[in-house]
N, C-alpha and C positions, 0 to 999 in steps of 0.2 A: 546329217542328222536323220533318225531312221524314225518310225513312222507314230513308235511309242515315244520318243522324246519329244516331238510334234504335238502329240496329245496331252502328254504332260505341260506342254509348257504354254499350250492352247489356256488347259484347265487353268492353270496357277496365274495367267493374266486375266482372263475372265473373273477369277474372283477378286483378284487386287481392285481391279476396277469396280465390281458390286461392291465391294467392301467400303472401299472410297467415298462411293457415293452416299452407300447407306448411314457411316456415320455423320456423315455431314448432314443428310435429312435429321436424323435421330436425333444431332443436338446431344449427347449424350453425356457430356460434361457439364453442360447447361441443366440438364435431368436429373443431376448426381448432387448439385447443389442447392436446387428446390426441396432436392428430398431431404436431405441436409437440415435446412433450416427449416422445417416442420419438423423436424427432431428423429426422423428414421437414421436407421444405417446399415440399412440394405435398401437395396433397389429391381425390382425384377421386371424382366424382358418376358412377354407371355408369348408362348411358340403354337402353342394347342390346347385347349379345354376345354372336352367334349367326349361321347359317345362313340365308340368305336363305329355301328351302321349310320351316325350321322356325316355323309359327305358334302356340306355345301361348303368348300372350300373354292373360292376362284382358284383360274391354272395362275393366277400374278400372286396369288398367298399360298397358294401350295409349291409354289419357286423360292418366296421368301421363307415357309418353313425349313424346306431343303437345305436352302443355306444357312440360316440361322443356327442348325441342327451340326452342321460342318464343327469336326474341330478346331479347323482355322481359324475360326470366326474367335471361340473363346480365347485363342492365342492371341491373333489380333486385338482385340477389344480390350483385355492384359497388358501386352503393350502402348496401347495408346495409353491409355490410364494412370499408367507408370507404377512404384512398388505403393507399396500398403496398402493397396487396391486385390481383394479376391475377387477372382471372376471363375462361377462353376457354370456347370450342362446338371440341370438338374429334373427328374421325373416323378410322376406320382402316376401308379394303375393301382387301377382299385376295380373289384366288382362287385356288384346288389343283386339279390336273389327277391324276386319280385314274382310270388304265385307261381314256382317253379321252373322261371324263366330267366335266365343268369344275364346280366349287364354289364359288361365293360364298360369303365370309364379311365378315359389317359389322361394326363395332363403331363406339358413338360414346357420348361421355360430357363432363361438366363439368369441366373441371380450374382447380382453384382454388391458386395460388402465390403464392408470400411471400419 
């Protein structure tokens, strides 16, 4: 095995294992049926929504944005779920002109529909 197959396969256990964990924390079927019975049918996962010069992100939520951000994750969370379930990677930038001074704002997050 050479040293790029190593990395790859470093990567792809590393994140089964977050992945594993994370939904188990998350509860996420558990999530999808509160929202359910309050009568929504969508669900969203928020990843960032904020100020492009505001940085107070911990380096343990700026790990968890990373991955959440991962395409994997929307495949994974797809599959768990099983069909009739969408699951998108969804974004909103926007700026404000504020006295001649332009602001960035991002936002991006999971939205899970039914």
């Amino acid at each position: 095995m050479n040293l790029v197959e190593k990395l790859n396969e470093a990567k792809e256990e590393s994140f089964e294992k977050w992945f594993e964990r994370w939904y188990e924390e998350k509860n996420l079927e558990k999530e999808l049926i509160n929202a359910a019975r309050q009568g929504y049918t969508k669900y969203r996962i928020g990843i960032q929504e904020d100020y492009e010069d505001v940085s107070r992100f911990s380096d343990r939520r700026k790990y968890l944005n990373r991955r959440l951000r991962n395409p994997l994750t929307i495949e994974k969370i797809s599959n768990e779920l099983g069909e009739g379930i969408k699951v998108e990677y969804l974004e909103d930038k926007k700026s404000t002109n504020f006295f001649g001074m332009t602001r960035y704002y991002f936002s991006d997050w999971i939205e899970i529909t039914w």
